[in-house]
Structures are given as structure tokens and as C-alpha cells.
N, C-alpha and C positions, 0 to 999 in steps of 0.2 A: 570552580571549573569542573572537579569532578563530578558535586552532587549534580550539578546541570547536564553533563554529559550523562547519566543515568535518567535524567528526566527525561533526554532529549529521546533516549532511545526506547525509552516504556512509551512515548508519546507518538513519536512513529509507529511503532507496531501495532499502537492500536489505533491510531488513523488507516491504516493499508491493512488490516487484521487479514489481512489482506495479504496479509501479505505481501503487499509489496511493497521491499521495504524500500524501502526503496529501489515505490522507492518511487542539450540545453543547453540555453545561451547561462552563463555564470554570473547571473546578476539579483539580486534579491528580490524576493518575488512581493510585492505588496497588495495589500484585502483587497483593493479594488480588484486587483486584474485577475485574482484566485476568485473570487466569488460572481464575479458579474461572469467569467468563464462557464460554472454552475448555471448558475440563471439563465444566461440567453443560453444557452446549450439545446438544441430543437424549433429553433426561429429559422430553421431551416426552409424554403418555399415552396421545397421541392416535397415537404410531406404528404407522406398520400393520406387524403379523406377518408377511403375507406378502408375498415378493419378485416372486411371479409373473410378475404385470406392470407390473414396472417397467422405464425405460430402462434400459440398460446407463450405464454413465458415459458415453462418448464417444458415443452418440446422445444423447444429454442437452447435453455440452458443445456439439455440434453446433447443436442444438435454441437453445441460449443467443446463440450466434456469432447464427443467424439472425434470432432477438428482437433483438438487438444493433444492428439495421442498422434499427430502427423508434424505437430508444430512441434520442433526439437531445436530452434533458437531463433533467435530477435532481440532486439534494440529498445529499451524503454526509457522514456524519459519524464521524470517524477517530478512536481513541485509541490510544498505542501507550503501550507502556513497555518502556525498551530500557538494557543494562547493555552501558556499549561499554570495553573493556580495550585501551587502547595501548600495547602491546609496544617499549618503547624501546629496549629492549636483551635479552640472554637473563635478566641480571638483575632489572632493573629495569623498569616499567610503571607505569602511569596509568590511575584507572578512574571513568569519568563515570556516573551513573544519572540517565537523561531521561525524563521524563513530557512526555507530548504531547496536545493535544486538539483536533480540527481544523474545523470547518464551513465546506462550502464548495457553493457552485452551478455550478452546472457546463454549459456548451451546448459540443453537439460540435460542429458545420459552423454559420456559422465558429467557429474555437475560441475558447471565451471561457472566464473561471473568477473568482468572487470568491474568498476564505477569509479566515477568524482564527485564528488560532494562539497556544494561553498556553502554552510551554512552560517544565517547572521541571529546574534543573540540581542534583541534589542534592549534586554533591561539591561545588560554588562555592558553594552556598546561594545561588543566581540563579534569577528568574523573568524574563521576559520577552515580552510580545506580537508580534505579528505579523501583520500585514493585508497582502493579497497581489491584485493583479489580474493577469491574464493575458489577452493579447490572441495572437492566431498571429504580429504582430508587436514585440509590447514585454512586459515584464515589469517591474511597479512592484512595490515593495515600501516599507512604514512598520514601522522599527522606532524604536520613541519616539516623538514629536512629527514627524519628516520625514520625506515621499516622497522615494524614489530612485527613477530609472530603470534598471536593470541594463542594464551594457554590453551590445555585439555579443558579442562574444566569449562572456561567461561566456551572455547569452543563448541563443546555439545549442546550446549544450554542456547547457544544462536546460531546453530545450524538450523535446526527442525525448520522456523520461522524465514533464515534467508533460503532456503531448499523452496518454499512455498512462491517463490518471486517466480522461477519456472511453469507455475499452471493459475497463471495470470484470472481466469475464468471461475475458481475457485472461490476468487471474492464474491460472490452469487450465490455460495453453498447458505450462508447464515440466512438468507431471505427465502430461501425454499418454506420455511418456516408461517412466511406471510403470503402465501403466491398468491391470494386476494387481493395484497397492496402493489403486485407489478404488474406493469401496463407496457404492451409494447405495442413500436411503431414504427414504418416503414420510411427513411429519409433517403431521398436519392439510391445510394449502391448498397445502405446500412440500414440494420433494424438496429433500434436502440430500446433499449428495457430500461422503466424506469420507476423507482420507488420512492415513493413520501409516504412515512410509516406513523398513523397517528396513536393514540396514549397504550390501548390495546391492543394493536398489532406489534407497541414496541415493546410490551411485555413477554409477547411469544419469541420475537425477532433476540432479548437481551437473554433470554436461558438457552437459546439456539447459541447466540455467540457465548457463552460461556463455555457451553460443550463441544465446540469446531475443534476437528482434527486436524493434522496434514494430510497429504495425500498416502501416509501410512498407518493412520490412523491413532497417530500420537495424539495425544492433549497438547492447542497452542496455546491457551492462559495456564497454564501451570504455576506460575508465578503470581497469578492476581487473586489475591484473596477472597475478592468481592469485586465487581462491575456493577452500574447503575450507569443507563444508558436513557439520553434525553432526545437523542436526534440523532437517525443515522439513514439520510435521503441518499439515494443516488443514481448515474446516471452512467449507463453502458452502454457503448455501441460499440458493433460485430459487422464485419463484411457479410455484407448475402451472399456471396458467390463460395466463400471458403470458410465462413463463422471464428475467423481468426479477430482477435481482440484487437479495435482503433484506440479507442477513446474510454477511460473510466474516470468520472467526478463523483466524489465524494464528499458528504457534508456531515460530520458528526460532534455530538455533544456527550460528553459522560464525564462522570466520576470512576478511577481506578482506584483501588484500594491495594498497593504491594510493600509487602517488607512493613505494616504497619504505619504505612505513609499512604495519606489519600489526595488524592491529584485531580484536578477539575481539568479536563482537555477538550477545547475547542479545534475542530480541524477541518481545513477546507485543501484538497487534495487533487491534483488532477495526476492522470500517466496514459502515454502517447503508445504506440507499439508501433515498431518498424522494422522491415531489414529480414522478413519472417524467412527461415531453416536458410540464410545468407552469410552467417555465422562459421566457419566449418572449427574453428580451431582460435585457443585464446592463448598466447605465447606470454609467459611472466617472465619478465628478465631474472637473469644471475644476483643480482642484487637482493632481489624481494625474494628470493628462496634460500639467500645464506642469511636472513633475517633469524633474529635469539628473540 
């Protein structure tokens, strides 16, 4: 259970590298409905033909960055499904298939975060919940019946990354790298940017995501030794009227290399945004603050 709970969470992060870590109805998400989500995503009818005038990608990402600095809280709702292979040997390996489903509230300054979490571990035939608060200085977690407080230690080391779930639009910084391979388009009230990044552009795209900061300019793989990234397509859409974040999917393949352990992770990811600066204030109960 443990070494899988360490999987689970190297395997999110870098699905949402994104940051977001998670990040909805409570029920386990299966390939079909995560990936055909991806695929028809732009079968929209309402697409306009013409490009004329539309942003380029990067005045648009810009455009987003700026909305960004007004948006100070919202609602996202994350599901991922991710097939993680641990490579123990050249021989031999271990392979977990996680379903994840996340809702969570979100205030950027100060940093605050509720969520729930049901994930299902299909090779254990394991499900489990998870309720999570986050403050900029403690992180509780319930799994079962009791609050924990997460140490100092492990706290620092997963702040940076959950701090990142606040500037949603940042998942866009690693592709600046490719603005060749994004393409954007005009759907009814949204433009949507989108990338399928072939052999060369994913060699620019995997030493971009190697060196990705937070929004402070920290290092967020500091822990992976080595990345080797096979597929990382995706698909954003932005209100036109306020460039605030609808809809992000995600489709990626790589090998992680951490702690000496290499991890093959497939991830097909989607996360909703709602609720935008409706947010004012996130109340933790007495319980979850007298948490050891």
C-alpha cells in the first residue's frame, strides 16, 4: 500500500505537471469515457472556419497569464486514469491501473484548498477516499476514519507543486517551447489551443518540462532524476470574454526515473474550472486543526 501510494503521487504530478494535482460525481473513471473525452473534444459545430482573427497561441497564453492575476479562486474538478509500470528489473515489473476523481476549492492569496479524492487501484482491487485541506502553512489529510497532519519535511517538498493547482494556465508554460506545434481555435464563447507534439518538437517540449518552475521560480522535478517523455498532446479551452480556464485534457506517455526506481506512466487526464473569484473563504473544522 505504501510503495503504491508513492506511485500514485509521482504519477499524478506528472500527469498535471501541471500541476494540478489534483487534480465530480465519486465514481471510477474508466479509458473509454477519459479518452474518447480527448478525442471528440473540438467536434464542436459551432467552430469557426476561419483563422483570420484569431490570437496566435502565445498572445492568447499571454492574454491567460493576465486573466490569471484577477482570478483568485475557483472550483476544479480533476479525473485522471493512469497505467504506472515499475520497472524492477530489465526482467521483471509491476503494473498498477489508477482511477482518480478529484473536487476541490481552491483560494489563491492566501493559499488555501479543500478536495475529495476516491481513488481505485485496479491491480490490488483497492478503493480508497481521501479528504485533503491545505493551508500555505500545514497540510491535513483523512484517510479512513483519522486526520493527520503531514510533517515539515514531507510538507515543503509538496507544497511547491500543490501551490501550482492556483495558476491553472501554467500547464501551457512547458509548450512555449513548441509554439509551432499549438494551434488554436475559435468554438462558440471559447478558443481552445491545441497540441500533438511529434518526435522533434518532443525533444524541445521534454528539457522544457525538465526545467519548469512554479510561479516562484523554484524547480518542480527536483526529485526525478531523469524524464523520457513519449507523448504529451493536449487540449485547453479559455472563455473569450475573460481568458479564465474551462476545460484542460491531457494525454501523456513517459518514463520517470526517481529514488533509483523507473516508472513507465500512461495518463489520460481531464479538469473542469468553476465557481471563478465565488470562493471567499474555506472554513476547516476543529477536528482537522487539532490533527498530530
Amino acid at each position: 500500500m505504501n510503495k503504491w501510494m508513492a506511485i500514485l503521487i509521482a504519477g499524478l504530478m506528472a500527469a498535471v505537471a501541471s500541476g494540478c494535482t489534483v487534480d465530480s460525481n465519486p465514481e471510477a473513471v474508466n479509458t473509454s469515457t477519459v479518452s474518447d473525452s480527448k478525442n471528440n473534444k473540438g467536434s464542436n459545430s459551432n467552430t469557426t472556419a476561419s483563422n483570420q482573427n484569431l490570437p496566435k497561441a502565445e498572445e492568447l497564453i499571454q492574454r491567460m497569464n493576465e486573466a490569471g492575476k484577477e482570478l483568485m479562486s475557483f472550483s476544479t474538478e480533476v479525473d485522471v486514469y493512469q497505467t504506472i509500470v515499475n520497472r524492477v528489473s530489465n526482467t521483471a515489473s509491476t503494473e498498477q491501473i489508477i482511477d482518480s476523481l478529484t473536487k476541490s476549492d481552491i483560494i489563491k492569496e492566501p493559499f488555501q484548498t479543500h478536495s475529495s479524492t476516491q481513488t481505485k487501484m485496479h491491480t490490488e482491487d483497492m478503493s480508497m477516499v481521501m479528504e485533503q485541506y491545505v493551508t500555505k502553512d500545514a497540510i491535513y489529510m483523512k484517510l479512513g476514519n483519522d486526520w493527520m497532519k503531514m510533517n515539515e519535511e514531507m510538507r515543503s517538498k509538496a507544497m511547491p507543486g500543490m501551490v501550482e493547482a492556483g495558476y491553472p494556465w501554467r500547464q501551457l508554460e512547458p509548450y512555449r517551447s513548441v509554439e509551432d506545434a499549438l494551434e488554436v481555435s475559435e468554438e462558440g464563447g471559447h478558443y481552445v489551443i491545441r497540441a500533438k507534439l511529434n518526435d522533434s518538437q518532443l525533444l524541445k517540449f521534454t528539457e522544457s518540462y525538465r526545467n519548469q518552475t512554479n510561479y516562484r521560480g523554484e524547480p518542480l522535478t527536483d526529485n526525478y532524476t531523469d524524464i523520457k517523455i513519449r507523448k504529451a498532446n493536449i487540449v485547453y479551452t479559455v472563455r473569450k470574454d475573460t481568458y479564465y480556464p474551462v476545460e484542460v485534457s491531457l494525454s501523456t506517455d513517459m518514463d520517470v526515473t526517481m529514488s533509483g526506481n523507473t516508472f513507465s506512466i500512461k495518463s489520460e487526464s481531464r479538469s473542469k474550472y468553476s465557481n471563478y473569484n465565488e470562493i471567499q473563504e474555506i472554513n476547516i473544522p476543529q477536528e482537522v486543526l487539532a490533527a498530530q
